[in-house]
TORPA-4810 file (N, C-alpha, C, O; in nm, 3 decimals):
<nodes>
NODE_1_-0.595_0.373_-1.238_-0.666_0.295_-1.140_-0.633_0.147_-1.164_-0.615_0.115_-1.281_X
NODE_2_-0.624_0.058_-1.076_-0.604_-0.082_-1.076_-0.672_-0.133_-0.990_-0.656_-0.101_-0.872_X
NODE_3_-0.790_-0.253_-1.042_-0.850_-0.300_-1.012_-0.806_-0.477_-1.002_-0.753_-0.531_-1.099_X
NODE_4_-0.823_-0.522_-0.924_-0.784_-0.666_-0.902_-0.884_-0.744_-0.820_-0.956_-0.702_-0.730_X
NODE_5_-0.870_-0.890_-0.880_-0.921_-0.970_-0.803_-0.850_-1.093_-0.794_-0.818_-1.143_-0.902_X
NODE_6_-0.814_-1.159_-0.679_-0.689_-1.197_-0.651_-0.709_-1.373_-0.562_-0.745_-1.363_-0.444_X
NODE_7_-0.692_-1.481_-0.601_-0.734_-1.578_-0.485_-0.553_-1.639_-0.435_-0.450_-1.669_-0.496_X
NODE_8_-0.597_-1.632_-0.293_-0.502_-1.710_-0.242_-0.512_-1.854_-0.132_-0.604_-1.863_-0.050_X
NODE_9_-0.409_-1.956_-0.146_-0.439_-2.025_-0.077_-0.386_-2.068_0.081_-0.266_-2.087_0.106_X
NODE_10_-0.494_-2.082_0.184_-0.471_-2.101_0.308_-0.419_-2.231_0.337_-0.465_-2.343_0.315_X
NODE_11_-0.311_-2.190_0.393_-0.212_-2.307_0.489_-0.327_-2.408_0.531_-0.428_-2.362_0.583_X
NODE_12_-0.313_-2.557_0.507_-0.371_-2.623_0.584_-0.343_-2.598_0.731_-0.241_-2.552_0.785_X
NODE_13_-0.537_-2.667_0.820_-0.485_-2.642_0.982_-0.494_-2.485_1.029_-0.482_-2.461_1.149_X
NODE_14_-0.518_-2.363_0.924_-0.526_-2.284_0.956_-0.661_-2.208_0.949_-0.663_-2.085_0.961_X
NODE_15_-0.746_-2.263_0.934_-0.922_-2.213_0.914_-0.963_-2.109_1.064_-1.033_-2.009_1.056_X
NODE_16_-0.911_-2.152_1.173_-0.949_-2.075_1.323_-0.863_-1.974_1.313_-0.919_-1.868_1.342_X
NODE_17_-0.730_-1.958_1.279_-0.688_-1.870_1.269_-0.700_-1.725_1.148_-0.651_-1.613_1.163_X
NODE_18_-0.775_-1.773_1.042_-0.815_-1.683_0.957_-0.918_-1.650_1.012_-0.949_-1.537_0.973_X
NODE_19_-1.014_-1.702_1.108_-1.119_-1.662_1.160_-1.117_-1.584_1.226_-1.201_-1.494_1.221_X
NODE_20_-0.992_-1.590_1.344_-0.975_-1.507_1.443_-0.906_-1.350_1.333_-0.902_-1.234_1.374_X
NODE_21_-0.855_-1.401_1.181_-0.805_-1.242_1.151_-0.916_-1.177_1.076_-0.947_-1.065_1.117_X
NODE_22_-0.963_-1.210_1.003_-1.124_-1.175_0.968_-1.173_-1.086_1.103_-1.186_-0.964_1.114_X
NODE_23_-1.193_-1.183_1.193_-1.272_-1.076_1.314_-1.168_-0.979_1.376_-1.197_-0.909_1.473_X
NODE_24_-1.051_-0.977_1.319_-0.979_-0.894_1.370_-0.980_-0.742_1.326_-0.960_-0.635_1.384_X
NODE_25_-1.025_-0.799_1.141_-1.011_-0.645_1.073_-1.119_-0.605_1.071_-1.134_-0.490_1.030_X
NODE_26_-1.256_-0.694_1.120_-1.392_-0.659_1.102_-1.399_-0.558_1.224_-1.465_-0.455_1.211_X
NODE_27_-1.331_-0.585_1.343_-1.348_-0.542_1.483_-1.242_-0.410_1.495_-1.230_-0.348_1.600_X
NODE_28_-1.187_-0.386_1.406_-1.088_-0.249_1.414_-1.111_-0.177_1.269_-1.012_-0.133_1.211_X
NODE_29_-1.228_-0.166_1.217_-1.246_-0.113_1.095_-1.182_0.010_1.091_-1.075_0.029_1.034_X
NODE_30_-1.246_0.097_1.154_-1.204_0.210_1.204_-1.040_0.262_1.156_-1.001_0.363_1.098_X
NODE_31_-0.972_0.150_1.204_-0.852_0.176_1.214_-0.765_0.148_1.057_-0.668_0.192_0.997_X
NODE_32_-0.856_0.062_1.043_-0.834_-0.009_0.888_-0.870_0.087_0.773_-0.797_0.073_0.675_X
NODE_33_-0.964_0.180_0.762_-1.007_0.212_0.684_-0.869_0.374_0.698_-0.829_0.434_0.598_X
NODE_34_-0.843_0.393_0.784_-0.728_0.492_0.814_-0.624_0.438_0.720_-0.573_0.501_0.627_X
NODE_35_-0.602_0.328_0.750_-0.481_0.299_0.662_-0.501_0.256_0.500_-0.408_0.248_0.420_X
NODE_36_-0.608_0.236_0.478_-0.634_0.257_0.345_-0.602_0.371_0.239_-0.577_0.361_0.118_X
NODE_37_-0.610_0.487_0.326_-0.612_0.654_0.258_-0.440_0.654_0.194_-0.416_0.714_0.089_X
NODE_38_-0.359_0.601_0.247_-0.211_0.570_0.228_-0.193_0.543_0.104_-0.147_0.607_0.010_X
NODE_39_-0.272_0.356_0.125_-0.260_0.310_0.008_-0.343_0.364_-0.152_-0.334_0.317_-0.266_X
NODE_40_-0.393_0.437_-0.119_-0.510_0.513_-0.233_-0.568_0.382_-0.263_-0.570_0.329_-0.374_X
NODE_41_-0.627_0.321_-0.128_-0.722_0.192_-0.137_-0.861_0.252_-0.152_-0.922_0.318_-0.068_X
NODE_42_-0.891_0.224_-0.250_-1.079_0.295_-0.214_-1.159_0.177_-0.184_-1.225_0.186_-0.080_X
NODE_43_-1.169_0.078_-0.244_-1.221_-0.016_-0.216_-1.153_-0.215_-0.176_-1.135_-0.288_-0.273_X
NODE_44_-1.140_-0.243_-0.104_-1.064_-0.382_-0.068_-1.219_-0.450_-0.016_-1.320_-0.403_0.034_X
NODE_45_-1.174_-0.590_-0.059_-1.279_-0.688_0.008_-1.218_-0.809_-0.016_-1.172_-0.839_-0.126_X
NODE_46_-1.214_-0.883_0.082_-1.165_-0.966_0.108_-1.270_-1.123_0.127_-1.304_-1.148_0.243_X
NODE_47_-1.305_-1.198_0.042_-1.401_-1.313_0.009_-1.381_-1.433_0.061_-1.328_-1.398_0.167_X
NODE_48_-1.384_-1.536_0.066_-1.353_-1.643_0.120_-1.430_-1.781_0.084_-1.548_-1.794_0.119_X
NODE_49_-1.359_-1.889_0.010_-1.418_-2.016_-0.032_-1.336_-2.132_-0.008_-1.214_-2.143_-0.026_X
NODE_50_-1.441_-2.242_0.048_-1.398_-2.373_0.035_-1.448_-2.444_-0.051_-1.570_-2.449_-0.067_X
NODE_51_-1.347_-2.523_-0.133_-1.348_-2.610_-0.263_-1.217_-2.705_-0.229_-1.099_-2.686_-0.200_X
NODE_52_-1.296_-2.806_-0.248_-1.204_-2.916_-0.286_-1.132_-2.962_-0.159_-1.027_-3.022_-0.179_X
NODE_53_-1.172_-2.944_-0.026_-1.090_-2.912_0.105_-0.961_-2.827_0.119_-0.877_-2.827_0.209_X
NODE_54_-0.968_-2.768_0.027_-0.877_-2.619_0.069_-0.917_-2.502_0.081_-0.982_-2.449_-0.009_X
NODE_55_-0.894_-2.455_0.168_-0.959_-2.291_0.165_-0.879_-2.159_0.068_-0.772_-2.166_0.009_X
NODE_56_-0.943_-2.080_0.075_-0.908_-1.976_-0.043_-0.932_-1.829_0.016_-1.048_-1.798_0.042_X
NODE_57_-0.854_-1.760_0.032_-0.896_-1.588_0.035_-0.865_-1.507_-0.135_-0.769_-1.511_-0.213_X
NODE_58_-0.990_-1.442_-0.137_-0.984_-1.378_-0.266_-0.981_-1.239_-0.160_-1.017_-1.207_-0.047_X
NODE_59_-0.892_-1.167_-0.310_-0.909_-0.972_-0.256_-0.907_-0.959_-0.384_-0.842_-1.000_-0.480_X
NODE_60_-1.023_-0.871_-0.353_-1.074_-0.796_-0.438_-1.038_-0.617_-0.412_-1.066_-0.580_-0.298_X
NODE_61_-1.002_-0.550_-0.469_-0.965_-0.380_-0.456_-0.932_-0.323_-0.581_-0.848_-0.364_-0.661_X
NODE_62_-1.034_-0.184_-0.593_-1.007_-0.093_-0.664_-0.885_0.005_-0.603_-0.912_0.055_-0.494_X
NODE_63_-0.772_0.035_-0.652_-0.693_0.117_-0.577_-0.620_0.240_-0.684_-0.548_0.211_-0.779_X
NODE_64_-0.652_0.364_-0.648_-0.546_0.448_-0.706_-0.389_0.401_-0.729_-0.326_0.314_-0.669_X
NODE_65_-0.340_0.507_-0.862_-0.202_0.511_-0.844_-0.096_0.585_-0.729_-0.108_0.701_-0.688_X
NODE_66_-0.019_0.514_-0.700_0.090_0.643_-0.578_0.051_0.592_-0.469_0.084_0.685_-0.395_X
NODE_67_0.013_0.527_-0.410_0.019_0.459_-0.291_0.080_0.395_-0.224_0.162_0.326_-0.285_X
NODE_68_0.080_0.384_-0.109_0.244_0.327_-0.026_0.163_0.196_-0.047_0.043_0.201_-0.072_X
NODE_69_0.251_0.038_-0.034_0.243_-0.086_-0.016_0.211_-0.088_0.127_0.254_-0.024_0.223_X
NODE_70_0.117_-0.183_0.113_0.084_-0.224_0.258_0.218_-0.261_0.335_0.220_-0.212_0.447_X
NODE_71_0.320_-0.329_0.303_0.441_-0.357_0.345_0.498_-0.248_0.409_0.522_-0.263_0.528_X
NODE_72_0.523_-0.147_0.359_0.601_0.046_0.375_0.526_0.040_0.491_0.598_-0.021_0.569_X
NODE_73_0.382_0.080_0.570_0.303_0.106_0.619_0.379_0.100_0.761_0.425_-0.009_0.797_X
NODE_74_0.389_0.179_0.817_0.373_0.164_0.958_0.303_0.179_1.082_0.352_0.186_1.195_X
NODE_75_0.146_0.183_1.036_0.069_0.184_1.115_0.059_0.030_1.181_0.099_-0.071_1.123_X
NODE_76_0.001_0.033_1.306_0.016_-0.096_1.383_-0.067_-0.171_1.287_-0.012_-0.239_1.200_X
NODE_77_-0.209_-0.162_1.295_-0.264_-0.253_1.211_-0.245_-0.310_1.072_-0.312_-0.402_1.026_X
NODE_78_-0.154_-0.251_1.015_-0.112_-0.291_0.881_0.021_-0.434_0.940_0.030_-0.552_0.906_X
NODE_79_0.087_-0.368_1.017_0.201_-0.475_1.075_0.127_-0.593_1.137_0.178_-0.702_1.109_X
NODE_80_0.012_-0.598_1.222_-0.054_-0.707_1.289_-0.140_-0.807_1.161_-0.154_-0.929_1.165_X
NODE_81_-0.205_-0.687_1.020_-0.252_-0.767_0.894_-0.148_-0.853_0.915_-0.165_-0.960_0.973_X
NODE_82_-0.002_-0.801_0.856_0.116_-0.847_0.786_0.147_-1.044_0.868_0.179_-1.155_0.824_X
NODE_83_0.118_-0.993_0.978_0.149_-1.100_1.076_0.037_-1.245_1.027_0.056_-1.356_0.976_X
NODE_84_-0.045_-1.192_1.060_-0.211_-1.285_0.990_-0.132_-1.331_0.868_-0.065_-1.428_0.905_X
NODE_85_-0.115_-1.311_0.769_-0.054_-1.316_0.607_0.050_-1.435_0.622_0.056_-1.540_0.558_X
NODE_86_0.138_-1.383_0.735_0.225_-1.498_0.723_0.224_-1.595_0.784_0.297_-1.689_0.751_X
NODE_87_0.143_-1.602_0.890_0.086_-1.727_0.938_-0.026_-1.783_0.858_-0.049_-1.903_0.873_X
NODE_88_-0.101_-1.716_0.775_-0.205_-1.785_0.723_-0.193_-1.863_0.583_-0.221_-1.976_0.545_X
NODE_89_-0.131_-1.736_0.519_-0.143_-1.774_0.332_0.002_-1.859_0.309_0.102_-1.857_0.382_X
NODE_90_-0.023_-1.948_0.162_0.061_-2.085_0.183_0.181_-1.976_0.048_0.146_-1.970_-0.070_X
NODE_91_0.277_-1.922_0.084_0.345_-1.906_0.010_0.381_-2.012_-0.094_0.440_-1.977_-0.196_X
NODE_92_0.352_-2.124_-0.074_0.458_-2.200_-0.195_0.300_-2.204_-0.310_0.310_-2.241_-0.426_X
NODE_93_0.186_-2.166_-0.260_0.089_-2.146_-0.388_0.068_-2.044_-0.485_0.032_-1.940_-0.430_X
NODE_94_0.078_-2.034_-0.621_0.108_-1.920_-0.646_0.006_-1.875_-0.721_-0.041_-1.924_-0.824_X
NODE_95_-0.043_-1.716_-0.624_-0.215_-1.661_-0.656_-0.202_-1.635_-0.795_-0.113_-1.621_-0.879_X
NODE_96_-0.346_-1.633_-0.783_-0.407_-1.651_-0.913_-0.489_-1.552_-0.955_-0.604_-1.553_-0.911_X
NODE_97_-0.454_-1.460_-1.034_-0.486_-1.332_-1.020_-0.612_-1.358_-1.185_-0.588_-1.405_-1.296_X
NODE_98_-0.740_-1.301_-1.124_-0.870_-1.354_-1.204_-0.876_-1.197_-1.341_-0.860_-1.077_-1.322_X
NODE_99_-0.902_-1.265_-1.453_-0.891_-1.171_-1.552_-1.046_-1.067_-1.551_-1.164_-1.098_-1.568_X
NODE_100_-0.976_-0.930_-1.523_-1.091_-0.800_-1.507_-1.165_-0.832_-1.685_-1.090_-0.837_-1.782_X
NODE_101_-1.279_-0.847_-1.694_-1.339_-0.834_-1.802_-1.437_-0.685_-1.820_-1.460_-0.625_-1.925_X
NODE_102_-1.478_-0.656_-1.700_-1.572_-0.532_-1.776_-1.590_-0.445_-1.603_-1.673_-0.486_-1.522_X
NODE_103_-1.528_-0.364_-1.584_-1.569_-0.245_-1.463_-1.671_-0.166_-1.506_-1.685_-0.134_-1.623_X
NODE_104_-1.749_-0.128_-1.408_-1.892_-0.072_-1.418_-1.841_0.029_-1.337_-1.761_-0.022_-1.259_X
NODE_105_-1.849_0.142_-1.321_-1.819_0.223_-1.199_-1.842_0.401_-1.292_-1.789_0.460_-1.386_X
NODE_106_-1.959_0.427_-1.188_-2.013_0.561_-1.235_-1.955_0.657_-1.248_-1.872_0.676_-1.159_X
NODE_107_-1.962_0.768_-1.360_-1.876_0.859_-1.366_-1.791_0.957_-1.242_-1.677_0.986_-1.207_X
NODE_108_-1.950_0.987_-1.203_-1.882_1.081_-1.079_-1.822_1.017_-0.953_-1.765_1.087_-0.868_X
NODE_109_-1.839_0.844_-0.936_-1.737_0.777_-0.852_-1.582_0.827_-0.913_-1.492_0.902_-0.876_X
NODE_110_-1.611_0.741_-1.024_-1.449_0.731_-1.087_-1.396_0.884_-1.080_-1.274_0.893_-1.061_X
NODE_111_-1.453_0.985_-1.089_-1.406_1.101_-1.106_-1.344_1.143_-0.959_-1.252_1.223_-0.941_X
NODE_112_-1.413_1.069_-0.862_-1.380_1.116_-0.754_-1.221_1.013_-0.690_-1.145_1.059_-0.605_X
NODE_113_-1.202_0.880_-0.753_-1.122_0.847_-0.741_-0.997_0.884_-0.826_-0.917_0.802_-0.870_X
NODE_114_-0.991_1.035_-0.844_-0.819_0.999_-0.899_-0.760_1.146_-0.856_-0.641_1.172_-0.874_X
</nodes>
């Protein structure tokens, strides 16, 4: 299992447009949560902070091993994420992946994830 928590930083100028993708994946859950089963995503969440006048997306996800990359994916909504990603997040920042100190997660969850 691999658990992560992950911050990245948003392109200046781009705050309406993370807004509009936020309500994008909030408004097609449905469809989202389909493409999760791929990735042996069990859990993704996606956070959001302003500091310092830059904005930040954290992801957070517990995910099985053997899972296709969101990239592989060819479901539409994974390609329309993909699109959001590259208009939004500032490639030249490089995430900052937050150190797991202690997972809590009940036996018969974890049992059920693997």
């Amino acid at each position: 299992m691999n658990i992560e928590c992950t911050r990245f930083r948003v392109k200046p100028g781009k705050t309406e447009k993370v807004d509009e993708w936020l309500a994008f994946l909030n408004e097609h859950m449905e469809e989202v949560l389909v493409t999760l089963e791929g990735e042996k995503m069990y859990v993704e969440t996606i956070f959001r902070e302003f500091l310092n006048n830059e904005e930040y997306l954290y992801w957070y996800s517990v995910q099985g091993t053997g899972g296709i990359e969101v990239e592989e994916s060819q479901h539409w909504i994974d390609k329309k994420h993909l699109e959001y990603w590259d208009e939004c997040i500032d490639e030249t920042y490089r995430p900052v992946d937050l150190k797991t100190e202690v997972v809590m997660i009940p036996t018969k969850v974890s049992q059920s994830m693997k």
